[in-house]
N, C-alpha and C positions, 0 to 999 in steps of 0.2 A: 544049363550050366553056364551058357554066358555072361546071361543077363546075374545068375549070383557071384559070378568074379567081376562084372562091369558095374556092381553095384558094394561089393567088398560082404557080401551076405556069407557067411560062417554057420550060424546057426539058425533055427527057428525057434519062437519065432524074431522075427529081426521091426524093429517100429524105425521109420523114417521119417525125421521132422523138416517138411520143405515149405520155403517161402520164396515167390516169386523163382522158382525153378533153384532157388540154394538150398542145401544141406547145411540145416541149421543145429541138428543136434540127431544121435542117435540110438537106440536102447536095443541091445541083444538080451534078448530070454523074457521070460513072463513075470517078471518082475511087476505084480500090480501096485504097490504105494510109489513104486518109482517110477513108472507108466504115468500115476495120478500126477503125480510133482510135476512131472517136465511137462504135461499137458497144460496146467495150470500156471507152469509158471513161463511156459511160450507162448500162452491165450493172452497172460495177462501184460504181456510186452508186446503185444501186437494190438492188443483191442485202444481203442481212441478212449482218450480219458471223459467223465460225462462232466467235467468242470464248465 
């Protein structure tokens, strides 16, 4: 019970998007095309560009 009030966890399931220990974005429920998006589009702002 702590760790889901120390964490703001409501429901399951709960996705956490962390970088360098930040909370960079977060998805409550099984939302799979919106699971894909935020994957995609926080890989694709993190990955080094191949220019």
């Amino acid at each position: 019970m702590d760790f889901c009030l120390s964490w703001d966890i409501s429901a399951t399931p709960t996705f956490f998007f962390l970088k360098d220990g930040q909370q960079l974005d977060k998805l409550i429920g099984a939302n799979r095309p919106e699971l894909e998006q935020k994957i995609l589009t926080l890989a694709g702002s993190t990955m080094p560009s191949s220019n």
